[in-house]
C-alpha positions as CSV (number, residue, x, y, z in Angstrom):
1,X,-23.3,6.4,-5.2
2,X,-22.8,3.0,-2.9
3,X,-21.2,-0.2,-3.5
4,X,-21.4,-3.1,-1.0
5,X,-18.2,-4.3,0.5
6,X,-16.8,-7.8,0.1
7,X,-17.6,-10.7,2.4
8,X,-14.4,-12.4,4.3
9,X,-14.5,-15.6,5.9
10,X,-12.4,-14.6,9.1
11,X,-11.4,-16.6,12.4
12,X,-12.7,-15.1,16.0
13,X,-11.2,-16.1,19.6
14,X,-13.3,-15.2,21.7
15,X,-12.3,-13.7,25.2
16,X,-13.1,-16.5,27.2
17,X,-11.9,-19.3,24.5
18,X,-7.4,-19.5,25.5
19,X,-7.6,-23.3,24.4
20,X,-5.2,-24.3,21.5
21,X,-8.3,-24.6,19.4
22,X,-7.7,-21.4,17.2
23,X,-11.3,-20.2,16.9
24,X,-14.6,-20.4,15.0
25,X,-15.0,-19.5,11.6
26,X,-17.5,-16.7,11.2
27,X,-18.4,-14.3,8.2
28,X,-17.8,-10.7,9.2
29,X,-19.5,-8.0,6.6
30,X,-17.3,-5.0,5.6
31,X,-20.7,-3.4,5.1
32,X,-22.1,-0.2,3.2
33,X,-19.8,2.7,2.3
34,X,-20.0,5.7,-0.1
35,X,-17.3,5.9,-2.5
36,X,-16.6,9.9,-1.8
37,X,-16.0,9.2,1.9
38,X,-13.5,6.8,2.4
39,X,-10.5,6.9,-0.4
40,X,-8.0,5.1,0.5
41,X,-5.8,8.0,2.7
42,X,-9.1,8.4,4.7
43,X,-9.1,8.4,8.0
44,X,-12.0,7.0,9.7
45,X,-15.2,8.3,10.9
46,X,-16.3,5.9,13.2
47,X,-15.8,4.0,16.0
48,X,-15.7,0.1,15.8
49,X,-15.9,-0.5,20.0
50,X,-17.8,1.8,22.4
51,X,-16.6,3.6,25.3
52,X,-18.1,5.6,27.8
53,X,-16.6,8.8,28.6
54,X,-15.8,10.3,31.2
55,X,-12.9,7.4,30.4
56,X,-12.5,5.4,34.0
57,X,-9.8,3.5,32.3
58,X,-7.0,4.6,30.0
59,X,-7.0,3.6,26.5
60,X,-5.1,3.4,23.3
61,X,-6.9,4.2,20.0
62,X,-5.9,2.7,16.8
63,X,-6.3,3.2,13.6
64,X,-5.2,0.9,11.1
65,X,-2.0,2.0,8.1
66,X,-1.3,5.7,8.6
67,X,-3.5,7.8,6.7
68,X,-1.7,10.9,6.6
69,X,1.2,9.2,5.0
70,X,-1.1,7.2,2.7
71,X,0.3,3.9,3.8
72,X,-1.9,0.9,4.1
73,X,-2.3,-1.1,7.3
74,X,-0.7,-4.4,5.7
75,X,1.8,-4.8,3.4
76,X,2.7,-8.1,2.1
77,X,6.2,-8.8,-0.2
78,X,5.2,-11.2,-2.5
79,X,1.5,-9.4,-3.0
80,X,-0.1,-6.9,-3.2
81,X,-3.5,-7.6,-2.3
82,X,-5.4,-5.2,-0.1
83,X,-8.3,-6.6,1.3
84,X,-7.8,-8.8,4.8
85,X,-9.9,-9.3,8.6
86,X,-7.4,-8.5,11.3
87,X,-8.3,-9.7,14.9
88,X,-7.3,-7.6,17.7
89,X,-7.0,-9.7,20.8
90,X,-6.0,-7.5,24.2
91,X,-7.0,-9.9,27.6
92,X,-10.7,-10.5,27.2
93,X,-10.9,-8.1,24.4
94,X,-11.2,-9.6,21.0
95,X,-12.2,-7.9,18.0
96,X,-12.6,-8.6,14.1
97,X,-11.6,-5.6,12.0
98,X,-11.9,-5.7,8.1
99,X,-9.5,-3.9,6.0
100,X,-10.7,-2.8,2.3
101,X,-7.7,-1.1,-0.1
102,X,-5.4,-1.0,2.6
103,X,-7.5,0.4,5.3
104,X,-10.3,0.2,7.8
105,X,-13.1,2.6,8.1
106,X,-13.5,2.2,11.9
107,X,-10.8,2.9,13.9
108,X,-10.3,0.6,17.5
109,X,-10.3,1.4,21.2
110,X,-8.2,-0.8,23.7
111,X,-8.2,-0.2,27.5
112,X,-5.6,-0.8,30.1
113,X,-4.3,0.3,33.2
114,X,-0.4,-0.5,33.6
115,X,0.8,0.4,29.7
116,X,3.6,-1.4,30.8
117,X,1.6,-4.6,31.4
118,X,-0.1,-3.8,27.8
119,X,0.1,-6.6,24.9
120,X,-2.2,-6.4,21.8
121,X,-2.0,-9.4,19.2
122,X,-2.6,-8.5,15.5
123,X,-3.7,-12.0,13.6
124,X,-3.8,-10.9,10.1
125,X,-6.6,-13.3,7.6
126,X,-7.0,-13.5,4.2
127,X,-10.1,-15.7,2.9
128,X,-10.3,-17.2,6.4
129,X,-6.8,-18.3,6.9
130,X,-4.5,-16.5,9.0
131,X,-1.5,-15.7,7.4
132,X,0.7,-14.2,10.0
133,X,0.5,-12.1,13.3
134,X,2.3,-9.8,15.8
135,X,2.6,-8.2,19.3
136,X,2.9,-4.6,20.2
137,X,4.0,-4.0,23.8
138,X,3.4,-1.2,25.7
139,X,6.7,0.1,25.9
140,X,6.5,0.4,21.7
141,X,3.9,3.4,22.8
142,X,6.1,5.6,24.8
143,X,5.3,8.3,22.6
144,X,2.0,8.3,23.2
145,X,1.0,9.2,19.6
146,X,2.4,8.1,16.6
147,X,2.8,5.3,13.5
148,X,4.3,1.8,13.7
149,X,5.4,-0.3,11.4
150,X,6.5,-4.0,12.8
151,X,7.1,-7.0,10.6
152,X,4.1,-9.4,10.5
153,X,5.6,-13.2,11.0
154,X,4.6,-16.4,10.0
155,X,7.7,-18.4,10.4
156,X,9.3,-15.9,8.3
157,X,8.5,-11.8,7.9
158,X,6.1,-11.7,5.2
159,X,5.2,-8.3,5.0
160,X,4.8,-5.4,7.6
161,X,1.9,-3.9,9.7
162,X,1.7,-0.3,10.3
163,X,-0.5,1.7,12.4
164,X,-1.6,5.0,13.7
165,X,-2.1,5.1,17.5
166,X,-3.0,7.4,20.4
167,X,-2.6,7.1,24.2
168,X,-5.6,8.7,26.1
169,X,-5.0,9.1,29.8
170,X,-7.9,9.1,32.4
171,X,-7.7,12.6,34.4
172,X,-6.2,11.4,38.2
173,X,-9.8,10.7,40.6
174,X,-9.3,14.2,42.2
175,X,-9.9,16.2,39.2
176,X,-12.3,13.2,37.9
177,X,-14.9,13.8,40.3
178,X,-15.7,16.9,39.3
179,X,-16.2,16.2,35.3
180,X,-18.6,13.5,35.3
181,X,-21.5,15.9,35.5
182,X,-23.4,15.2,32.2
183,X,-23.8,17.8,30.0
184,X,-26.1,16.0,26.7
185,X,-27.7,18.6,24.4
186,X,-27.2,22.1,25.8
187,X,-27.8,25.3,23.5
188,X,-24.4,27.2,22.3
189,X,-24.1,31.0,22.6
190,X,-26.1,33.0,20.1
191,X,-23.5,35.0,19.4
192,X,-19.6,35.2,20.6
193,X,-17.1,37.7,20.4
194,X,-13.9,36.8,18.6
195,X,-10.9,36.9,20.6
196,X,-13.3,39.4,22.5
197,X,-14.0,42.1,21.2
198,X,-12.3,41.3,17.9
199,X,-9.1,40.3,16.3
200,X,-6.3,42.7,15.7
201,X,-7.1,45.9,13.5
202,X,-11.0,45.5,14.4
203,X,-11.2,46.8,17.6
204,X,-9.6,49.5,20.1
205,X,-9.0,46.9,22.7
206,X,-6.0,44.4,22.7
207,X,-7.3,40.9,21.5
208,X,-7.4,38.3,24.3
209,X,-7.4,40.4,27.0
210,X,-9.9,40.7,30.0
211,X,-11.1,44.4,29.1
212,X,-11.4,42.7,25.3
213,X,-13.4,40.3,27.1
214,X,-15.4,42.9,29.4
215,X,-16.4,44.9,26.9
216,X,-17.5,42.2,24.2
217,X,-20.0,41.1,26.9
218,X,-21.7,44.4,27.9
219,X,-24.8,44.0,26.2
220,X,-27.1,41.1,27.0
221,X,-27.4,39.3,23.7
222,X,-23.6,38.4,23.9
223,X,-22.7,36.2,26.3
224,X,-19.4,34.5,25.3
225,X,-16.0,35.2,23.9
226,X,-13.5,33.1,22.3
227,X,-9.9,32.9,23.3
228,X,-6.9,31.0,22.4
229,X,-5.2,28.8,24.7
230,X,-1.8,26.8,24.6
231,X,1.0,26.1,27.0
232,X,4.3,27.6,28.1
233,X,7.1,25.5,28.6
234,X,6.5,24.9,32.3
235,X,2.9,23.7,31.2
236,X,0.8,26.9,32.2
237,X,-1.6,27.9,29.5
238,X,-1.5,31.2,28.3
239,X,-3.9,33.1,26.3
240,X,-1.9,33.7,23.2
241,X,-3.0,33.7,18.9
242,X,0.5,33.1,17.2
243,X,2.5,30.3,18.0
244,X,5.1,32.4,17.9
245,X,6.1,35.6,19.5
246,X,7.6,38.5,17.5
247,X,10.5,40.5,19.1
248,X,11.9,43.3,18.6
249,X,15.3,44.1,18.6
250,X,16.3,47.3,20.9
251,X,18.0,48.7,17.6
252,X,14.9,48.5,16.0
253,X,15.9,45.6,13.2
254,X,13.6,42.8,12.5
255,X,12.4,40.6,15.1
256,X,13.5,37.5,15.8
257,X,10.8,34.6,16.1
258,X,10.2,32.7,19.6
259,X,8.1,29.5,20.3
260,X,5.5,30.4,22.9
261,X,6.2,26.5,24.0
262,X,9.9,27.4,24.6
263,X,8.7,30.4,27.2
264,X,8.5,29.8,31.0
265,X,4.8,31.4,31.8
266,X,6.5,34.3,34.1
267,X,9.1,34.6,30.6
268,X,5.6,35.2,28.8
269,X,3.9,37.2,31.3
270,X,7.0,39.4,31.5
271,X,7.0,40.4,27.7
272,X,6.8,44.1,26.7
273,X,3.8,44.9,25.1
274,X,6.1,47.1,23.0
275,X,7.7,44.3,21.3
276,X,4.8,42.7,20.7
277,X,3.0,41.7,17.7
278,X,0.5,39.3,15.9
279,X,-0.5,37.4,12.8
280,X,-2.6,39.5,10.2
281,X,-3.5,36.6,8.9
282,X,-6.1,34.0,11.6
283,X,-8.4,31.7,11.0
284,X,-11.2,34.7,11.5
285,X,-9.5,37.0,9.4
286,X,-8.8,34.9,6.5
287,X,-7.8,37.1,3.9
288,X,-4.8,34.9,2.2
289,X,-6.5,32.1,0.7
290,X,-3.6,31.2,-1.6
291,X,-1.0,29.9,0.9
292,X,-1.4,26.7,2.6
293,X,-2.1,26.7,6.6
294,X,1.1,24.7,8.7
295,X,-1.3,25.1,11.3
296,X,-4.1,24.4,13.0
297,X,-6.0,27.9,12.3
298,X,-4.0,29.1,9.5
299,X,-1.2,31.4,12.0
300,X,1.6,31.0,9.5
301,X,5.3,30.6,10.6
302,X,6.6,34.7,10.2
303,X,10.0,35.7,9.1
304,X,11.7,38.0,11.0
305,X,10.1,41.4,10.1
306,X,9.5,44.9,12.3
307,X,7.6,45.0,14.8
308,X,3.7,45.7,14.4
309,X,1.3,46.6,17.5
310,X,-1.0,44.3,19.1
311,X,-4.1,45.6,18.7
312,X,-6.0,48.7,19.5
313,X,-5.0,51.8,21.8
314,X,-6.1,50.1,24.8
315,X,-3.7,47.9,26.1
316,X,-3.8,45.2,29.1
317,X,-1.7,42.1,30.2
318,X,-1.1,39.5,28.7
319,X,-3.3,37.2,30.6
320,X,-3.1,33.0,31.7
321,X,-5.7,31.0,31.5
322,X,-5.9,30.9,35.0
323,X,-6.2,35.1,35.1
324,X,-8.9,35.1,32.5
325,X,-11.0,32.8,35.3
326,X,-10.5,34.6,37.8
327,X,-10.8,37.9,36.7
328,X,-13.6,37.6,34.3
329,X,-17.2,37.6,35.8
330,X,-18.6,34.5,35.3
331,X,-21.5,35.9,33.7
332,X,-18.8,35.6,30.6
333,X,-19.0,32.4,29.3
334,X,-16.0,31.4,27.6
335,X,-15.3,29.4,24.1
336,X,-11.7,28.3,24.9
337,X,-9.8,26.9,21.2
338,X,-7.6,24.7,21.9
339,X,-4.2,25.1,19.7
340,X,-2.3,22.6,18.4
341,X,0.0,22.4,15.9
342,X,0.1,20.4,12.8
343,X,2.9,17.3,12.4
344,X,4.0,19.3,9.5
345,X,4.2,22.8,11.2
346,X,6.2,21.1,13.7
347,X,8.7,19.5,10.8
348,X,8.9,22.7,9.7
349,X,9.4,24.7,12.4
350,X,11.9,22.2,14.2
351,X,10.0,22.8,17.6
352,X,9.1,20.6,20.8
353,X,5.5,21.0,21.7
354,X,3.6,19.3,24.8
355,X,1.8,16.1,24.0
356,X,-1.4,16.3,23.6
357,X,-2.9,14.8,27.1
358,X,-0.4,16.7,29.1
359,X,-2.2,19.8,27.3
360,X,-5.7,18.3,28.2
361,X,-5.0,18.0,31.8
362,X,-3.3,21.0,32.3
363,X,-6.4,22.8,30.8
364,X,-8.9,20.9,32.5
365,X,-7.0,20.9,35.7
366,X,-7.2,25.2,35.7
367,X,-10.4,25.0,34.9
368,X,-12.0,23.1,37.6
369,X,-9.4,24.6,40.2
370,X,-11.4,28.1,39.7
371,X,-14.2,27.8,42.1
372,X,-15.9,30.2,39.9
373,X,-16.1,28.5,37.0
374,X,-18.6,26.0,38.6
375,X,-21.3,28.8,37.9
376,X,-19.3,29.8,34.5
377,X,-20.1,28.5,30.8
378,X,-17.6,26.8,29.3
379,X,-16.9,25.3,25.6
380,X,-13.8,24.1,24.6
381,X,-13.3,23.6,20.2
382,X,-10.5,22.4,18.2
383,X,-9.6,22.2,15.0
384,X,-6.8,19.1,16.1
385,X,-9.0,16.0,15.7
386,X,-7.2,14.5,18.1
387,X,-7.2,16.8,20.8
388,X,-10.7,17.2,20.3
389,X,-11.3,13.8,21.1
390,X,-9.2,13.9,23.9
391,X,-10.6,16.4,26.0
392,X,-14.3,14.8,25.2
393,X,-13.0,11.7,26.5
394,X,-11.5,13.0,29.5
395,X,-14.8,14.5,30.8
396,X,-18.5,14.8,30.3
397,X,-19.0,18.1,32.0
398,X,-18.1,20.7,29.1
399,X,-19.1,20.8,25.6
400,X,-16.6,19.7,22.9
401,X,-16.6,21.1,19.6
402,X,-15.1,20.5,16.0
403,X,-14.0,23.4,14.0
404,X,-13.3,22.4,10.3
405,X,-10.3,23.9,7.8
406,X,-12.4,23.5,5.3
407,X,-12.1,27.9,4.0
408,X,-14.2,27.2,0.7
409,X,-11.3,28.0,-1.7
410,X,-9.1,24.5,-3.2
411,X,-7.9,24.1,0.4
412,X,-10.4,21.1,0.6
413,X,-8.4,19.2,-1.9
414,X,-7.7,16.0,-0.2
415,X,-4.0,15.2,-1.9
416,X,-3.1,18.5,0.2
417,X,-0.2,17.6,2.7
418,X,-1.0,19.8,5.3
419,X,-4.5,18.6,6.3
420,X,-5.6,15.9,8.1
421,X,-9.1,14.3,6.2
422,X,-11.0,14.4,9.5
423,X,-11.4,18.4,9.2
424,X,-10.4,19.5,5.4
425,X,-13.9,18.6,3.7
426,X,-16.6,19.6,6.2
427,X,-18.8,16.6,5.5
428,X,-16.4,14.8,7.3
429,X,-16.1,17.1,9.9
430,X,-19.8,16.2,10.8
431,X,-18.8,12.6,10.5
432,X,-16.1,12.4,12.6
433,X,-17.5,15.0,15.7
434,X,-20.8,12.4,15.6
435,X,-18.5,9.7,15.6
436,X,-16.3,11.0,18.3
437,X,-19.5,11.7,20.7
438,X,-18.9,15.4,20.5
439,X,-21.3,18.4,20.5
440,X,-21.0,20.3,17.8
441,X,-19.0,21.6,14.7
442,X,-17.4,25.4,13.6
443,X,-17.4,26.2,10.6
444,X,-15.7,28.8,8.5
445,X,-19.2,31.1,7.0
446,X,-18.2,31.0,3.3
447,X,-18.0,27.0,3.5
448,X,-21.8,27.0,5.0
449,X,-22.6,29.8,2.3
450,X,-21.8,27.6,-0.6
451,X,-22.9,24.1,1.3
452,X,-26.2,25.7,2.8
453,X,-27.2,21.6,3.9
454,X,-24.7,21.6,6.2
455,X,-26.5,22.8,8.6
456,X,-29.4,19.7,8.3
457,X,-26.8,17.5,8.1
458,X,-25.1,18.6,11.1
459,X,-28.8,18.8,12.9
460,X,-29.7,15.3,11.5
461,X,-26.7,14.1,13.4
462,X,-27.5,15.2,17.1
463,X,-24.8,18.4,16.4
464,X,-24.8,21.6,17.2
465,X,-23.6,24.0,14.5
466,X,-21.7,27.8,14.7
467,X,-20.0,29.7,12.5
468,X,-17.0,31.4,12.3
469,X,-14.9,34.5,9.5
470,X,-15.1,38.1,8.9
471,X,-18.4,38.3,6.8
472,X,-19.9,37.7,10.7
473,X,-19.6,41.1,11.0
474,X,-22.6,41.7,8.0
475,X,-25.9,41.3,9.5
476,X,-27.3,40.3,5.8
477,X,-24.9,37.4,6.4
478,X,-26.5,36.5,9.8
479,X,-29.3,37.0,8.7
480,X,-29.1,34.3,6.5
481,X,-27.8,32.2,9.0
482,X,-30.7,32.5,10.9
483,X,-33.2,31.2,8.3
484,X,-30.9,28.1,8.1
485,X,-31.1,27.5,11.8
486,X,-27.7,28.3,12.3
487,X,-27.2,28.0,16.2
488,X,-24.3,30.4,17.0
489,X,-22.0,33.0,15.0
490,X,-18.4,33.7,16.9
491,X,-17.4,37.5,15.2
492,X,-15.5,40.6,15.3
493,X,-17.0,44.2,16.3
494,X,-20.0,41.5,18.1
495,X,-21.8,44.7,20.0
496,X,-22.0,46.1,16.7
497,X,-23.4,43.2,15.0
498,X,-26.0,42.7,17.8
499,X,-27.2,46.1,18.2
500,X,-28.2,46.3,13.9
501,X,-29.3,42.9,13.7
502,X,-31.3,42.9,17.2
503,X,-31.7,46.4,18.1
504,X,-29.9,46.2,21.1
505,X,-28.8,48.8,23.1
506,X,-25.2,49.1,24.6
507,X,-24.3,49.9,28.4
508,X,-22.2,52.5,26.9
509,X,-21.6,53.8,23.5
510,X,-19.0,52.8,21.2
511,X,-17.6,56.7,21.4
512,X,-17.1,56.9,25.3
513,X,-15.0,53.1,25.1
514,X,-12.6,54.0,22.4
515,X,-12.0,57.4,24.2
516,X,-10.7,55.2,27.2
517,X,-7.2,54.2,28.0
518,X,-5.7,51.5,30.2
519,X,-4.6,54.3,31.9
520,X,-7.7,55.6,33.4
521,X,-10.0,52.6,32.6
522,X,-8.0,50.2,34.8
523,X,-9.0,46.2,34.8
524,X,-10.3,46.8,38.5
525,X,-13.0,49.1,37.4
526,X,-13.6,47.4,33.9
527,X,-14.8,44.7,35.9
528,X,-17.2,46.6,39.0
529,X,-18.5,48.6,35.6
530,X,-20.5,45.4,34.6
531,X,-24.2,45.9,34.2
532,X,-26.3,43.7,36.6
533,X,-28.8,43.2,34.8
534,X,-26.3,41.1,32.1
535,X,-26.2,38.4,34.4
536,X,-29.9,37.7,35.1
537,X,-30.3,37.5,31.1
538,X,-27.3,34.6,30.9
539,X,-28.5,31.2,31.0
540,X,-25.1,29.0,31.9
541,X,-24.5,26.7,28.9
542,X,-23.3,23.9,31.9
543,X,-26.9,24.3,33.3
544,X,-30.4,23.1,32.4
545,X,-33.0,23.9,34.6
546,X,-34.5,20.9,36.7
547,X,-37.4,20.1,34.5
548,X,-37.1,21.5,31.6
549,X,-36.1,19.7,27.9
550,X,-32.4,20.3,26.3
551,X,-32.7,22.8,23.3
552,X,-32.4,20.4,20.6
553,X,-29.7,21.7,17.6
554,X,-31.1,23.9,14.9
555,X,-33.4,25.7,17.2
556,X,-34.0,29.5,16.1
557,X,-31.0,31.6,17.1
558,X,-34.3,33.9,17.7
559,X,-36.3,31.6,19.7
């Protein structure tokens, strides 16, 4: 169901008009919009003024109230109305926004290059009469993300303003040079291996490890694996799950909890695999539907407990990003999540973590600094909206995609506190990665099970679509998957799955790996072991051959 928006007479400046004439009175159209999508906590799911990304310039993005608070964008004291045009005026930029019960279902972009130099004027309308304004500087963004709320004047404070913001940096030119490659509609790996070759209690090797990573790549018809990235307190990232590391005391009581973000990366790299130990419960191994996720992919905040093991008999070290690129061949494509913690898992936990464009840089930055990884596929996902649409905007070389919380259970309740509206309903995950110019949404496979359309709906809009959970591992499951056009599954046990659903043979049987230990089966030789004839089957996701059409989304995983 539809209902058309009201019309408001509102008053434009327009860049080039700084006279004391205050503008010309046009009709702006707060246009079409489905009842179920926008409520008024909503954030929104498109974009009101275009940018072109790789950014050149930096910018700040706002949208209007705070929607995670459910607090509208204007508040007035001796009303309550909730329907007003706001023009946004920053230099030559001037731009009519139109707020309907409190909010605005585009959200705004305003460059600059000194945020010190920065000033953005708010002129709040009502029926085509201005009613009051304000100024945020600059220096009110030091945060780089967050909410303001500044009193709107007209003579007097009549009511108060609030907004969301966020600060996107441009990379510095060095690094920008080398993402500006364009990357348009490339085809996502068929299948990926989850943490390589599977999450803890799935697999003989230790998750997010490079012989995890080797030996979830030996056959041909798996080319990628997904890892988990985040930063140490020195602003290394590490390949890490949990943000949180278990330890365990010498006299063998319960551990005590550390933030990975607290850790030096040598402090991380240093840590006993002994007192080691990981989250049962992931955003792939969802087996605890009843308790709320404080973070981005459901690790929960542990209390202190004994210590459990990481993983299978075969250890290795607990790798950096910048070990995984140079150690891995790069015939392994990777899938790199990017974790972020929610503003609530934060509250909660009482912990400092990097902003988000410090995160994106550092990332980025080891990235392109492996000359390898040139020749390497490389994907980057998220389920942080934000961060999402930061590293898209920072670069144009590697995909970006959205992964959705939406886990098919009441967890897509929108009055929940712990999710942000962008990713708890999948329907507006689509929304918002199209919106965001990104390439492609993850979502969890029961969601897609019960909403088979998704996967048009995700097609229709230009998107790539893969799939994520433990029923993966079932080839009935894929196989389903398949006849809805489903372009990628990321699993657990991913040889396995391959080798029933495809035939495929391994390089070496499932017997002769487990049998191995780190011991005797050092990294070194993991990695001269790999079969040549894996990397003449690997197409490079970063690479379309000169001639030759982009796959479009919802091609056969077959094809």
């Amino acid at each position: 169901m539809e209902r058309r928006g009201a019309w408001l007479g509102v008053w434009v400046k327009s860049g080039a008009d700084r006279s004391g004439v205050r503008g010309r009175r046009v009709v702006c159209e707060m246009g079409m919009m489905k009842e179920s999508s926008l409520p008024g906590h909503a954030w929104p799911l498109r974009a009101r003024t275009e940018v072109k990304y790789p950014l050149q310039k930096n910018i700040v993005r706002f949208v209007m109230g705070h929607p995670r608070k459910n607090v509208p964008c204007v508040q007035l004291r001796d009303s309550d109305a909730a329907e007003f045009a706001i023009v946004v005026e920053a230099g030559a930029m001037s731009e009519c926004i139109a707020i309907r019960d409190g909010f605005c279902e585009e959200w705004i972009d305003v460059e600059y290059e000194d945020i010190e130099q920065l000033e953005i004027m708010f002129r709040v309308q009502k029926s085509g009469v201005e009613i009051g304004r304000l100024a945020i500087l600059g220096t009110d963004l030091r945060e780089r993300q967050g909410s303001l709320r500044k009193p709107l004047m007209e003579n007097i404070v009549i009511g108060y303003l609030t907004i969301d913001y966020l600060v996107v940096t441009n990379l510095p030119a060095a690094a920008m040079a080398r993402v500006e490659d364009g990357i348009s509609n490339v085809r996502p790996p068929r299948f990926v291996g989850h943490r390589g070759s599977g999450a803890k209690g799935t697999s003989p090797y230790m998750e997010n490890t490079v012989l995890s990573f080797i030996n979830a790549t030996r056959t041909a018809d798996v080319t990628h694996v997904e890892l988990d990235v985040q930063l140490t307190r020195d602003g290394v990232p590490v390949i890490f799950h949990d943000f949180h590391v278990p330890l365990k005391m010498k006299d063998e009581k319960p551990s005590c909890m550390v933030p990975i973000c607290s850790m030096t990366s040598q402090q991380f790299i240093d840590l006993d695999q002994a007192v080691l130990s990981a989250d049962d419960t992931s955003y792939l191994s969802d087996d605890d539907s009843s308790s709320r996720p404080r973070t981005s992919d459901r690790a929960t905040f542990q209390k202190p407990r004994a210590r459990v093991e990481l993983g299978g008999p075969v250890k290795d070290l607990m790798p950096r990003l910048a070990d995984i690129c140079n150690e891995c061949p790069v015939e392994v494509g990777l899938m790199i999540e990017l974790k972020y913690p929610t503003a609530e898992y934060l509250e909660e936990c009482k912990i400092h973590y990097p902003n988000r464009n410090l995160f994106a840089d550092r990332v980025l930055e080891t990235v392109l600094e492996t000359e390898g990884n040139s020749r390497r596929s490389i994907i980057f996902l998220s389920f942080d909206a934000d961060l999402a649409m930061i590293f898209r905007a920072k670069q144009s070389r590697y995909p970006v995609y959205f992964l959705s919380e939406e886990y098919g259970d009441n967890s897509g309740d929108p009055t929940t506190e712990y999710h942000d509206w962008r990713s708890i309903r999948a329907e507006n995950a689509v929304d918002f990665a199209k919106a965001a110019s990104l390439h492609g949404n993850v979502f969890f496979v029961d969601v897609l099970l019960q909403k088979p359309y998704l996967a048009e709906r995700a097609h229709q809009n230009g998107l790539f679509l893969m799939t994520y959970g433990k029923a993966n591992s079932n080839t009935a499951i894929v196989e389903k998957q398949l006849k809805l056009k489903v372009d990628g599954v990321i699993a657990d046990n991913v040889n396995l799955l391959t080798t029933e659903l495809l035939g495929t043979e391994a390089n070496e049987s499932e017997e002769e790996k487990t049998t191995k230990s780190s011991s005797d089966t050092p990294t070194s030789d993991i990695l001269t072991k790999r079969s040549t004839s894996k990397a003449s089957s690997v197409t490079s996701l970063n690479e379309v051959e000169s001639g030759s059409s982009p796959p479009a989304p919802g091609e056969s995983m077959t094809a």
